[in-house]
Backbone as JSON Lines, residues from 0, in Angstrom:
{"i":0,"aa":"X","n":[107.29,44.08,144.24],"ca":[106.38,44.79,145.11],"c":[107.13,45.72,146.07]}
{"i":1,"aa":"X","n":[108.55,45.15,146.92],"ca":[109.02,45.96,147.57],"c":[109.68,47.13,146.88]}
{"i":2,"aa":"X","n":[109.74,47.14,145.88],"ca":[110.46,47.99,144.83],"c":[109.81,48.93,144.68]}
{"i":3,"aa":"X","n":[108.26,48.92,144.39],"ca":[107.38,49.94,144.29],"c":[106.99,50.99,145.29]}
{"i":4,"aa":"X","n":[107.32,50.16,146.42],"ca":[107.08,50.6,147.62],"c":[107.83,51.79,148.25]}
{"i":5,"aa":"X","n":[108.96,51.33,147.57],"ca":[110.83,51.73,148.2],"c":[110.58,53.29,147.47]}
{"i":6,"aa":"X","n":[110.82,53.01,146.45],"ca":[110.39,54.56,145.59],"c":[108.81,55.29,145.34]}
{"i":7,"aa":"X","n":[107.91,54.2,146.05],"ca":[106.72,55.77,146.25],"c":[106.26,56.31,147.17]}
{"i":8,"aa":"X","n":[107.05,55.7,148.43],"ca":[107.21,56.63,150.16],"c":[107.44,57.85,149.59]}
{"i":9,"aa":"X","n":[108.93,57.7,148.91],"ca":[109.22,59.01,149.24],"c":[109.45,59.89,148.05]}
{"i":10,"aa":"X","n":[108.56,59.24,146.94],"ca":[107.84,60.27,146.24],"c":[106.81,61.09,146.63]}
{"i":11,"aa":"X","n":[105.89,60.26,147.2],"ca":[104.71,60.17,148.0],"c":[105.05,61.52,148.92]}
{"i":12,"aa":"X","n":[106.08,61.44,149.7],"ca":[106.1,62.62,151.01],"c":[106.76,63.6,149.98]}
{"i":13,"aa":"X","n":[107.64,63.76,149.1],"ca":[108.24,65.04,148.02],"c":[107.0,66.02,147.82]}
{"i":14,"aa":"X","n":[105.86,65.16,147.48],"ca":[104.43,65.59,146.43],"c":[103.89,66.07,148.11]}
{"i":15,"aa":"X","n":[103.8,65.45,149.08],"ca":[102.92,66.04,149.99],"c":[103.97,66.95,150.42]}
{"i":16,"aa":"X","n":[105.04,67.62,150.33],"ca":[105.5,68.42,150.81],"c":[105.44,69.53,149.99]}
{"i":17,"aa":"X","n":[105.55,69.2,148.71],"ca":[105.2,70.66,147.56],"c":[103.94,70.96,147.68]}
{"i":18,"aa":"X","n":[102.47,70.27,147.61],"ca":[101.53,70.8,147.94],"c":[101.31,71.73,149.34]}
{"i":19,"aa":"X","n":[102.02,70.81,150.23],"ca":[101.91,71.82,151.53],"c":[102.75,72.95,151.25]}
{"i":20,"aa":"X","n":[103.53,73.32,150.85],"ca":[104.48,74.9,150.61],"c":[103.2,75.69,150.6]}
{"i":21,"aa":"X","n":[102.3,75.73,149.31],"ca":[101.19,76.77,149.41],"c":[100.46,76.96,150.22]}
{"i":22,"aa":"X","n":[100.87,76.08,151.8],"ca":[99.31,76.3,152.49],"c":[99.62,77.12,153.32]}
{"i":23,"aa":"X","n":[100.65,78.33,153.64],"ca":[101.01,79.43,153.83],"c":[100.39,80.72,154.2]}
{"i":24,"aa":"X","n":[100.37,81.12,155.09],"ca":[99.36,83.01,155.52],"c":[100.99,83.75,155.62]}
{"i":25,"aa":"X","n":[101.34,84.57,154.67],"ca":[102.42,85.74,155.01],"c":[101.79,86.92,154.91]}
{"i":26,"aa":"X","n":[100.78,86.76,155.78],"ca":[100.73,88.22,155.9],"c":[100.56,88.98,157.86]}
{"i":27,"aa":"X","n":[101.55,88.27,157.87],"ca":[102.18,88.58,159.9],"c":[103.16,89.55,159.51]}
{"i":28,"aa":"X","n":[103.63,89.9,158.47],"ca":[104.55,90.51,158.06],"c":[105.96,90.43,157.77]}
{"i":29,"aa":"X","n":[107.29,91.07,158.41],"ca":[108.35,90.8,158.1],"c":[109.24,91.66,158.08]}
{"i":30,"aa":"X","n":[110.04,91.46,157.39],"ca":[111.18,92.92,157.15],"c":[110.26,94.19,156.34]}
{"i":31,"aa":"X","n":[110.59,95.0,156.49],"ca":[109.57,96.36,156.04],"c":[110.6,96.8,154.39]}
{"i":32,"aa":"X","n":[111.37,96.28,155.0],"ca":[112.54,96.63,153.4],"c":[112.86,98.21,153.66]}
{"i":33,"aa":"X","n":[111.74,99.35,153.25],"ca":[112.51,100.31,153.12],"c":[112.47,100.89,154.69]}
{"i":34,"aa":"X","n":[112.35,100.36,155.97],"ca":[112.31,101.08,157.25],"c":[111.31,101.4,157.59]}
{"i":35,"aa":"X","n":[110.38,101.45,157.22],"ca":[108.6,101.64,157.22],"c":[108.49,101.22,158.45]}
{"i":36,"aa":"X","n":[107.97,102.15,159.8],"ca":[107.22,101.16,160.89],"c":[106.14,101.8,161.04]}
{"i":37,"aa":"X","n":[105.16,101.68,159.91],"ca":[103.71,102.27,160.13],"c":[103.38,101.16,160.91]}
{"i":38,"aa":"X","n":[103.27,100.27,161.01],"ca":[102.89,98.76,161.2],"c":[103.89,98.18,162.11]}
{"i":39,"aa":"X","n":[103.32,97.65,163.31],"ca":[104.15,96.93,164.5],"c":[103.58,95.59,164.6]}
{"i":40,"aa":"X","n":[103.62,94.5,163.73],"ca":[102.91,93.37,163.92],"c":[102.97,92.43,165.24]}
{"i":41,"aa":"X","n":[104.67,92.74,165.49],"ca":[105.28,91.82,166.26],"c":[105.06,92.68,167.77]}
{"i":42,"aa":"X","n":[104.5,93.43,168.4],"ca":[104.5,93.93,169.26],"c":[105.46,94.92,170.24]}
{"i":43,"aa":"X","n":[106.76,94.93,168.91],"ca":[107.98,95.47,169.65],"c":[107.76,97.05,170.21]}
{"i":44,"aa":"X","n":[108.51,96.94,171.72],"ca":[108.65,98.04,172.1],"c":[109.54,98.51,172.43]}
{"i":45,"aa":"X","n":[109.62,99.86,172.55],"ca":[111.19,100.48,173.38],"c":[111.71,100.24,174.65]}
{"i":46,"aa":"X","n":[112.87,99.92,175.04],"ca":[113.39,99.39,176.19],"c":[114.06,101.3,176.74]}
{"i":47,"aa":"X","n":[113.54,101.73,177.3],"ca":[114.59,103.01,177.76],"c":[115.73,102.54,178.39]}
{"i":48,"aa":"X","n":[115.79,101.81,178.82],"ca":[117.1,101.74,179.8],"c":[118.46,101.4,178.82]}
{"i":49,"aa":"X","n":[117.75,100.07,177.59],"ca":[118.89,100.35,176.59],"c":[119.42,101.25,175.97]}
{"i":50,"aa":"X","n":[117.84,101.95,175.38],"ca":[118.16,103.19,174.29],"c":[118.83,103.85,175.24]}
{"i":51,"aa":"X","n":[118.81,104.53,176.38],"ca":[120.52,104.91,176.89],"c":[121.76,104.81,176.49]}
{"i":52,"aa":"X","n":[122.07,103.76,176.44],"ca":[122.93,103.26,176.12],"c":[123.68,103.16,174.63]}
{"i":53,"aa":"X","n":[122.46,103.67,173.58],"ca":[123.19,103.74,172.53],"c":[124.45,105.05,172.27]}
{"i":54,"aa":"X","n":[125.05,105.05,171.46],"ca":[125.43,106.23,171.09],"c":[124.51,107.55,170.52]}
{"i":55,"aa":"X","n":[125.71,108.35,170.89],"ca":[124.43,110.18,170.37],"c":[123.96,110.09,169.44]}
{"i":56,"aa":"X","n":[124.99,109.37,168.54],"ca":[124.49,109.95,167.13],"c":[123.74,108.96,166.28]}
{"i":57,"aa":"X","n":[123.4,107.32,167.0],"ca":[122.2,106.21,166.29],"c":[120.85,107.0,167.48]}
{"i":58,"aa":"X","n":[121.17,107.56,169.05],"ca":[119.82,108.02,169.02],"c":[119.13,109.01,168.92]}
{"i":59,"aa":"X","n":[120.24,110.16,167.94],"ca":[119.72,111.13,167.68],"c":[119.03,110.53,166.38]}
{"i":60,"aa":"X","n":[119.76,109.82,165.2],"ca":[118.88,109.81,164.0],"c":[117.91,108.8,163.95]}
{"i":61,"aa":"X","n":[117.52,107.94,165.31],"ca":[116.58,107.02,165.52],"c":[116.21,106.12,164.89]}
{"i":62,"aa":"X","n":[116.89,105.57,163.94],"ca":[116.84,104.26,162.99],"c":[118.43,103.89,163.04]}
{"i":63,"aa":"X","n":[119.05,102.15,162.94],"ca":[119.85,101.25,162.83],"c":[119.78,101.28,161.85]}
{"i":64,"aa":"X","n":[120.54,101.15,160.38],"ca":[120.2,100.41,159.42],"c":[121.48,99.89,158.9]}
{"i":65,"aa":"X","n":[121.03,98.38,158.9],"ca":[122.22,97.11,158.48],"c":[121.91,96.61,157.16]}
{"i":66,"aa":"X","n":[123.66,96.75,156.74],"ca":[123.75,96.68,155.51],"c":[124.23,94.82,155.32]}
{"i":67,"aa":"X","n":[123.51,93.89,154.69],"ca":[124.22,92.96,154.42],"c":[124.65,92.29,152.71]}
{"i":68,"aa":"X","n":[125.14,91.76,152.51],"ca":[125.77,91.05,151.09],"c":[125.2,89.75,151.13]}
{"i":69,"aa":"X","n":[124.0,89.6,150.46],"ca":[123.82,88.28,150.96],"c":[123.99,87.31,149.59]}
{"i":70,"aa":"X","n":[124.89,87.47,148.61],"ca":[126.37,86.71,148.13],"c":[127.19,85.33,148.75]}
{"i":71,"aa":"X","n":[127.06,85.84,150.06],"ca":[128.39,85.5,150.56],"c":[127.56,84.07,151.38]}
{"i":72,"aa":"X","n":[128.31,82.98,151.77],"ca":[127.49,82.06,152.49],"c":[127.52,82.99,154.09]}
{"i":73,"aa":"X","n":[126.6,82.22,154.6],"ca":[127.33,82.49,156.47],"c":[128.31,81.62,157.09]}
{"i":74,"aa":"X","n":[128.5,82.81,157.58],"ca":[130.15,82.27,158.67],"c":[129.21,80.99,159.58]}
């Protein structure tokens, strides 16, 4: 009896955890992929006092864009 027990907890929580994966809303959004900010989900705004602070030439062409390898583990 304890045997049965031992191995269907935590079968039991595996199965309730794969069913819960689908119970999911992605649509808050996310990375835009190609730079797209038709859409501001997250409410972000411009700080002037930073954008000062950048260099001429990220606030003349007004987009960051970071390149990563994601290959590699993280540091």
């Amino acid at each position: 009896m304890h045997m049965r027990i031992r191995y269907a907890l935590p079968m039991l929580a595996v199965a309730s955890a794969l069913l819960l994966t689908g119970c999911v809303d992605n649509s808050g959004g996310g990375s835009g992929g190609s730079g797209s900010s038709a859409a501001n989900p997250y409410g972000v705004t411009k700080d002037d006092a930073l954008a000062k602070t950048l260099p001429a030439a990220i606030a003349k062409a007004g987009t960051i864009t970071v390149g990563v390898d994601a290959t590699y583990a993280p540091n």
